[in-house]
C-alpha positions as CSV (number, residue, x, y, z in Angstrom):
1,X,10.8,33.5,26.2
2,X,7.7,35.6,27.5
3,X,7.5,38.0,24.5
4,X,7.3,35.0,22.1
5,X,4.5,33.4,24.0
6,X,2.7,36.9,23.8
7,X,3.0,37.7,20.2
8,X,1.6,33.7,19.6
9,X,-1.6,34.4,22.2
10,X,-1.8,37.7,20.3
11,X,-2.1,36.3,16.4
12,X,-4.0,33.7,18.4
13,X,-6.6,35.6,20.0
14,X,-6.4,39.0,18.9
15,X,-10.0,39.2,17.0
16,X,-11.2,38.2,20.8
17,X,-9.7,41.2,21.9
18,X,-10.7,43.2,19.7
19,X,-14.5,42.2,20.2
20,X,-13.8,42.9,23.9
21,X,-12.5,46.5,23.0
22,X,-15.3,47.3,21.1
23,X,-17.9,46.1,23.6
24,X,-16.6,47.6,26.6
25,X,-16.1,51.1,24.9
26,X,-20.0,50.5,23.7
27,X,-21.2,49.6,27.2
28,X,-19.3,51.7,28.9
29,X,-19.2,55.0,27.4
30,X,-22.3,54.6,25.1
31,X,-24.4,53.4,27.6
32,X,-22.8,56.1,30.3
33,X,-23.3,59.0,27.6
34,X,-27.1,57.7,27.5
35,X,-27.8,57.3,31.3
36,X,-25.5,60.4,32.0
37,X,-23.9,58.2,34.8
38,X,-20.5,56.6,35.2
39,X,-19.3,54.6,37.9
40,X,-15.4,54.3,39.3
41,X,-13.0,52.9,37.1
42,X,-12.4,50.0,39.8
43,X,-15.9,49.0,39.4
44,X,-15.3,48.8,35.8
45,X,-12.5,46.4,36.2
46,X,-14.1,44.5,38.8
47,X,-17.2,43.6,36.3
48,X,-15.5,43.1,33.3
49,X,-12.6,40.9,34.9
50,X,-15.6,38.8,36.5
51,X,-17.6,38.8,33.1
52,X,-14.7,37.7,30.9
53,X,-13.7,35.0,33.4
54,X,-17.3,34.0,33.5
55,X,-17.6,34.4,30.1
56,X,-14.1,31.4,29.0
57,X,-15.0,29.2,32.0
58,X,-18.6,28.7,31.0
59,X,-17.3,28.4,27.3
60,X,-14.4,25.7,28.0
61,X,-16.8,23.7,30.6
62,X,-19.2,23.6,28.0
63,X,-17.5,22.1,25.1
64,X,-16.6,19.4,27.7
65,X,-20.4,18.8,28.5
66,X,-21.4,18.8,24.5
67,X,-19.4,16.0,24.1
68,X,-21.3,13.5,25.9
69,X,-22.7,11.1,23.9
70,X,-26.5,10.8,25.8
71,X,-28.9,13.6,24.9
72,X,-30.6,13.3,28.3
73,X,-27.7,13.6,30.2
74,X,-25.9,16.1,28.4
75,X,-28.9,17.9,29.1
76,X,-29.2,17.9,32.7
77,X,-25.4,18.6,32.8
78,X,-25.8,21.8,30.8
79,X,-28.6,22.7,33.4
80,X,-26.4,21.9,36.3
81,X,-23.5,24.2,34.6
82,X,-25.4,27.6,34.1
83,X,-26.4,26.9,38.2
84,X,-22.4,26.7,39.4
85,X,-21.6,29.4,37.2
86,X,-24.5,31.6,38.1
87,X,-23.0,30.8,42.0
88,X,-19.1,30.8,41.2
89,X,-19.9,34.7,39.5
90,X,-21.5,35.8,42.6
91,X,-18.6,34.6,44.5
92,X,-16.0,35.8,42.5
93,X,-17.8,39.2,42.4
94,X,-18.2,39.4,45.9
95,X,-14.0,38.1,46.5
96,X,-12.9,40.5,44.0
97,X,-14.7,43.2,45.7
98,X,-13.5,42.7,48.8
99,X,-9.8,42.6,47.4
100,X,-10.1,45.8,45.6
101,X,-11.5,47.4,48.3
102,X,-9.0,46.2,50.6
103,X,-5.9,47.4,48.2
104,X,-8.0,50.9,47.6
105,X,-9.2,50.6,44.1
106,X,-13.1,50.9,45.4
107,X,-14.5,51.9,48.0
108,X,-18.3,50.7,49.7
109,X,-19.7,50.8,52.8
110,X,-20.4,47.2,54.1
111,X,-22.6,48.3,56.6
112,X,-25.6,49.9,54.1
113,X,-24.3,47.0,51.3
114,X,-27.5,45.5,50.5
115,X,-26.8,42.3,49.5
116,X,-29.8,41.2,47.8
117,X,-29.6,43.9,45.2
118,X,-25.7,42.5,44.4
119,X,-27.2,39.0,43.7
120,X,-30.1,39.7,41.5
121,X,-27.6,42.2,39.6
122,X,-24.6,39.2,39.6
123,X,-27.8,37.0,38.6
124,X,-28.6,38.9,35.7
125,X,-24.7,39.6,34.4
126,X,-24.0,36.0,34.8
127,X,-27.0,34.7,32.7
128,X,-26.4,37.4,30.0
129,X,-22.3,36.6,29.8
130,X,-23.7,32.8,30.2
131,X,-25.7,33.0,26.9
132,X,-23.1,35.1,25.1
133,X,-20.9,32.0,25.8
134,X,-23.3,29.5,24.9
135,X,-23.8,31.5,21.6
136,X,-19.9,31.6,21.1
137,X,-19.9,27.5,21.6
138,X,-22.3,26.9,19.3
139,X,-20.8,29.2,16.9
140,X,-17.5,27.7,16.7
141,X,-19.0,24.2,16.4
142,X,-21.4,25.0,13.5
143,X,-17.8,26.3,11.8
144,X,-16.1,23.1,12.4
145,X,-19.0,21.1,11.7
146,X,-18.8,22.8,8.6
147,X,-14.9,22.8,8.0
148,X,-15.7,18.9,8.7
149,X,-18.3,18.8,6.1
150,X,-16.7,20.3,3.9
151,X,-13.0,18.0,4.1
152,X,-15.4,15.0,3.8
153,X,-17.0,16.5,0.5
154,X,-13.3,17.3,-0.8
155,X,-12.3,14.0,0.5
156,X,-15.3,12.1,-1.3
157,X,-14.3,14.6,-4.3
158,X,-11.0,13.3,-4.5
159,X,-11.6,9.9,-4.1
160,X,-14.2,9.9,-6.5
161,X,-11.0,11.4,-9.0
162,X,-8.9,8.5,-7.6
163,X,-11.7,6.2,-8.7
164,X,-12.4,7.2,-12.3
165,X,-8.7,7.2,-12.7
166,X,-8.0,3.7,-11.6
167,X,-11.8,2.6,-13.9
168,X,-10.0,4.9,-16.9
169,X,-6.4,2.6,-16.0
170,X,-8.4,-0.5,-16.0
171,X,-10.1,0.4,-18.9
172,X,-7.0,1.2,-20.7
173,X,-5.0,-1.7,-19.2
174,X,-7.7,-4.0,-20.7
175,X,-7.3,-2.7,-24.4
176,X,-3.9,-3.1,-24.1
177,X,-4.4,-6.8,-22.9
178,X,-6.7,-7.4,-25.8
179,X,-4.3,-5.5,-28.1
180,X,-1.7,-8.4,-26.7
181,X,-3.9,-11.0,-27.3
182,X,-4.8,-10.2,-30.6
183,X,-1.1,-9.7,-31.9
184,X,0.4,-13.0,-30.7
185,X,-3.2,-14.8,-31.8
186,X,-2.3,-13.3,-35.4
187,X,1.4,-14.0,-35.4
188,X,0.5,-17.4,-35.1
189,X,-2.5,-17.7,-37.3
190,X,0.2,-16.1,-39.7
191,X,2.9,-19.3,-38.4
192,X,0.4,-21.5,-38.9
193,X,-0.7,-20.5,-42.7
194,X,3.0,-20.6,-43.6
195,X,3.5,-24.3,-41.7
196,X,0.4,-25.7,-43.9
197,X,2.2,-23.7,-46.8
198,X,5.5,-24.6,-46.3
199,X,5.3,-28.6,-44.9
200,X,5.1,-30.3,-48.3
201,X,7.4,-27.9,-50.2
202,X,10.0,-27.5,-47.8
203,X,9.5,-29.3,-45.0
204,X,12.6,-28.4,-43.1
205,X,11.7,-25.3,-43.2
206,X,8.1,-25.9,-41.5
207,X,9.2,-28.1,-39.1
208,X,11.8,-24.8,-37.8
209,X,8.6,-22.7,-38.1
210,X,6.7,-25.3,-35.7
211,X,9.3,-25.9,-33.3
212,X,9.6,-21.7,-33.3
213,X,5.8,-21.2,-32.5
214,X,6.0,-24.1,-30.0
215,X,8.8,-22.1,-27.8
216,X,7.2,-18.5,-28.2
217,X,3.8,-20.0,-27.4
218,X,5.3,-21.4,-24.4
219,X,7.0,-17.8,-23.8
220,X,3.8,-16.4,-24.5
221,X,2.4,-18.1,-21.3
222,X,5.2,-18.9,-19.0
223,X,4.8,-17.9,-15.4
224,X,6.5,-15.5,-13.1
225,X,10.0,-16.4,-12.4
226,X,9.1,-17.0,-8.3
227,X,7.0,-20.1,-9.4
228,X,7.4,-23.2,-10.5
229,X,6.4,-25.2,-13.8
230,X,5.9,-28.6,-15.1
231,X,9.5,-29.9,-15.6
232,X,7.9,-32.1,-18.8
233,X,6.9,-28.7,-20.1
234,X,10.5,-27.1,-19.9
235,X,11.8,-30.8,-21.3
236,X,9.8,-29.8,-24.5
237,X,11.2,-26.8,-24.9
238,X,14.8,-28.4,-24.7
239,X,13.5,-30.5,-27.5
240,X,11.9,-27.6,-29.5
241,X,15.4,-26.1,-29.3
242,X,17.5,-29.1,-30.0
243,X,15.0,-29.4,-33.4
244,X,15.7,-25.9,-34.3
245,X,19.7,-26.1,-34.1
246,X,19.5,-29.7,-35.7
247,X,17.6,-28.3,-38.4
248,X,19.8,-24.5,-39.0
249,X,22.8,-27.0,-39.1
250,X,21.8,-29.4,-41.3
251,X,21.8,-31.9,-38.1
252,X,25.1,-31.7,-38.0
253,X,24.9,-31.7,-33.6
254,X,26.2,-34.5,-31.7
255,X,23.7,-34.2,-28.4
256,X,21.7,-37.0,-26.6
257,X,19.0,-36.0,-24.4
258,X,18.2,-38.8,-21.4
259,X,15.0,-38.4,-19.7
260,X,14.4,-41.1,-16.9
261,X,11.6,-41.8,-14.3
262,X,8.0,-40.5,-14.0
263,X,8.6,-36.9,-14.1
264,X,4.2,-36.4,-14.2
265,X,3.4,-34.1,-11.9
266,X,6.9,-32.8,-11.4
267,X,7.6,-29.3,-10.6
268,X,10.6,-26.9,-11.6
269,X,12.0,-23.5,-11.6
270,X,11.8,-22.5,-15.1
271,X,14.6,-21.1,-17.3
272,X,17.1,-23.3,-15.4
273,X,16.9,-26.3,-17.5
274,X,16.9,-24.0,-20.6
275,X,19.3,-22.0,-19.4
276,X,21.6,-24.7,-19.1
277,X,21.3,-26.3,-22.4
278,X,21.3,-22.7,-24.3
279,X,25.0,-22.2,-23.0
280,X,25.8,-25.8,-24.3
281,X,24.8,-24.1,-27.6
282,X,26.5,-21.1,-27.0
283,X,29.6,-22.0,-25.8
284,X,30.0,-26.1,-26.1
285,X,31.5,-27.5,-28.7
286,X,28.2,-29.8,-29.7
287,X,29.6,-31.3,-33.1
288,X,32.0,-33.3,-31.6
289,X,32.7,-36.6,-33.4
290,X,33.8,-38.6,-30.3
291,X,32.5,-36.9,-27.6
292,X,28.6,-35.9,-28.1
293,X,27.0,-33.3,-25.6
294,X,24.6,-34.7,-22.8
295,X,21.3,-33.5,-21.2
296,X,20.4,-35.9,-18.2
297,X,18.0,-35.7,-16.4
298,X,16.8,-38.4,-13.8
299,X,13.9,-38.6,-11.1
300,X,14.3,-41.6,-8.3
301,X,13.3,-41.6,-4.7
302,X,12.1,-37.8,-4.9
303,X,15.8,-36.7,-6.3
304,X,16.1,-35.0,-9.2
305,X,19.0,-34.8,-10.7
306,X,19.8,-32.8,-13.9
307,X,23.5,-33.1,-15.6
308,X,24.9,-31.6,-18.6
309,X,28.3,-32.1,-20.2
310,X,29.5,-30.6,-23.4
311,X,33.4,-30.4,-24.6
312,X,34.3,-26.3,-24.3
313,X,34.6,-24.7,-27.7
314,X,38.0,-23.1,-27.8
315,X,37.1,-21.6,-30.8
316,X,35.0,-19.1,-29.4
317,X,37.8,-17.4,-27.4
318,X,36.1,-14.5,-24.9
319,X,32.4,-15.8,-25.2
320,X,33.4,-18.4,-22.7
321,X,33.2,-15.6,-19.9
322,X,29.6,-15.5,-20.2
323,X,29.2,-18.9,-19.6
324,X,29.7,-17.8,-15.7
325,X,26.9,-15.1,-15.9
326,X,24.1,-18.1,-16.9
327,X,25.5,-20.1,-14.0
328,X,25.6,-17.5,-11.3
329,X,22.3,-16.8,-12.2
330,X,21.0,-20.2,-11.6
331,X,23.2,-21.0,-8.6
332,X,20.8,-17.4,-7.4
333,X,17.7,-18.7,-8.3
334,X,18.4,-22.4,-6.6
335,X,19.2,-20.8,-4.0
336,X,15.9,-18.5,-3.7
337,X,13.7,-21.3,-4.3
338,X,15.5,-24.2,-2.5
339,X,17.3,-22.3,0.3
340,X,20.2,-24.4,1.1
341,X,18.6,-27.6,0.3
342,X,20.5,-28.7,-3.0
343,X,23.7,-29.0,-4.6
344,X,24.9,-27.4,-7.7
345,X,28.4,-27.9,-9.1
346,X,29.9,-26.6,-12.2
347,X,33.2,-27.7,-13.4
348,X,35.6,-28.7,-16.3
349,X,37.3,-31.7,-16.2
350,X,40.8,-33.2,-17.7
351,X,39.0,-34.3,-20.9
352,X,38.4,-30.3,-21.9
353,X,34.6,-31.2,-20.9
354,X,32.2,-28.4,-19.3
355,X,30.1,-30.5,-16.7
356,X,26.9,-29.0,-14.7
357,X,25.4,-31.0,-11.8
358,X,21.9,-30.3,-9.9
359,X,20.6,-32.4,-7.0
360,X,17.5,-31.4,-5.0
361,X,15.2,-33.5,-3.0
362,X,11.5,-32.8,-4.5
363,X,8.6,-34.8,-3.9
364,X,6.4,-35.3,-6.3
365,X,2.5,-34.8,-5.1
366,X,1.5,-37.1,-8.0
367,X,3.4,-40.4,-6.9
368,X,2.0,-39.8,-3.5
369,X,-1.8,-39.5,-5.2
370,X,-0.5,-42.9,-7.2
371,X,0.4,-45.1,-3.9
């Protein structure tokens, strides 16, 4: 467990020691070599061991006094700090001497130790160490101001790169938008000129091509599927269709559509309505002679209630297993919109007859704007 911890402090600090090396061997045996005069080795150890301390506890305290936030006291705190560490190094000097001289490692004569020589000299080392400190504080903080400076540049770099990109998508996701507009607005200028072309030489024909644009116009524009539309606007649809299969068959279609009450103002989930006369179409049998297929709808005392029946089309053998998939569907979207507020039954009864039943409660904000 130790040796870990020591190779981390190591890769953590070793530039630190290092410095230290170099300094002491300077100070020590340069300045010795010069003055021709060394001391004891336990005096050695006794000033740098005070100097180093003095040297990380001015440094830590500091960084703690640089972060107050009011110059003037930040100020006087500094000032009160270099005056307990200029009297915690005399201290510790003097306590350290005494120790070493106690376990042997130097020797002095307290009776001729002059005492006011040892303070001005503590004085002096403590200032000097004190500044080295002060210099190594504001060193490190210019770096991480910098390192600071410089992550806000890259930030503002990249976020200026974010930007463009989303002006460039926006830019893009506009031409495409016109590009959409354009293509349906020609597709029906195109439906259109073959209408006006078409309506007194074949007029079957152009009302197909009317009832055609009418449903991909409405396609064009319909909402999300989580909202709701006019219920009068999906009812035109229905008829848009019913023209168009009247008219591919030759009107050969046995349907009646019943609309009753005042459905202005009155709001549906849309593709439910379609999707229930579409499988009539698909998979009903809607050229009965006898039995014709129904589309009811009916709005009274904020009920709506929507019914189709249609005699099942044994002809189409399989395809009647898709018929489930439509009505699953809707039962799901019912459900998401209405919760468990409304009832939706699906059946067949003994006449061979597919029959579809929707009741939900919905009041209509126009009736109560009528009252």
């Amino acid at each position: 467990m130790t040796l870990p911890i020591i190779k981390s402090l190591y890769k953590k600090y070793k530039l630190h020691l290092f410095i230290w090396i170099i300094y002491i061997i300077y100070e020590v045996f340069i300045l010795g070599l010069a003055s021709k005069q060394f001391k004891p080795a336990g005096t050695y150890l006794l000033i740098y061991i005070t100097n180093i301390t003095a040297f990380y506890t001015h440094a830590f305290l500091l960084k703690k006094v640089l972060n107050s936030q009011n110059q003037l006291l930040r100020f006087f705190k500094v000032l009160l700090l270099i005056v307990v560490m200029g009297a915690a190094y005399i201290a510790l000097s003097f306590l350290l001497l005494l120790a070493f001289q106690k376990i042997g490692i130097v020797k002095f004569d307290m009776a001729n130790f002059d005492s006011r020589n040892f303070i001005l000299s503590c004085l002096y080392r403590s200032i000097y160490y004190i500044g080295f400190a002060t210099g190594y504080v504001y060193l490190v903080k210019s770096f991480q101001d910098q390192k600071k400076v410089e992550a806000l540049e890259r930030q503002n770099l990249v976020t200026q790169i974010e930007k463009q990109a989303l002006e460039n998508d926006l830019i893009q996701s506009q031409n495409n938008y016109l590009r959409s507009q354009i293509n349906p607005h020609f597709l029906f200028n195109t439906l259109n000129f073959i209408y006006n072309d078409a309506r007194k030489k074949a007029p079957m024909a152009a009302d197909a091509i009317m009832n055609l644009a009418e449903m991909m116009r409405y396609a064009l524009k319909r909402p999300e599927a989580s909202e709701v539309v006019p219920l009068s606007e999906e009812i035109e649809q229905i008829e848009h269709l019913i023209n168009l299969h009247k008219l591919r068959t030759a009107n050969n279609i046995n349907l009646e559509l019943d609309v009753t009450g005042d459905l202005f103002g009155l709001r549906f989930p849309p593709l439910i309505l379609l999707t229930l006369v579409e499988n009539i179409f698909k998979h009903g049998n809607v050229s009965h002679s006898t039995q014709p297929a129904q589309i009811k709808i009916a709005y009274q005392n904020n009920n709506l209630n929507i019914t189709t029946i249609n005699m099942i089309n044994d002809n189409k053998g399989k395809q009647t297993e898709s018929h489930h998939v439509g009505i699953e569907n809707i039962a799901k979207r019912l459900s998401n919109f209405y919760g468990e507020d409304y009832v939706f039954r699906y059946y067949q009864d003994p006449l061979n007859r597919y029959i579809t039943e929707i009741d939900v409660n919905i009041v209509n904000p126009m009736a109560r704007l009528n009252r």
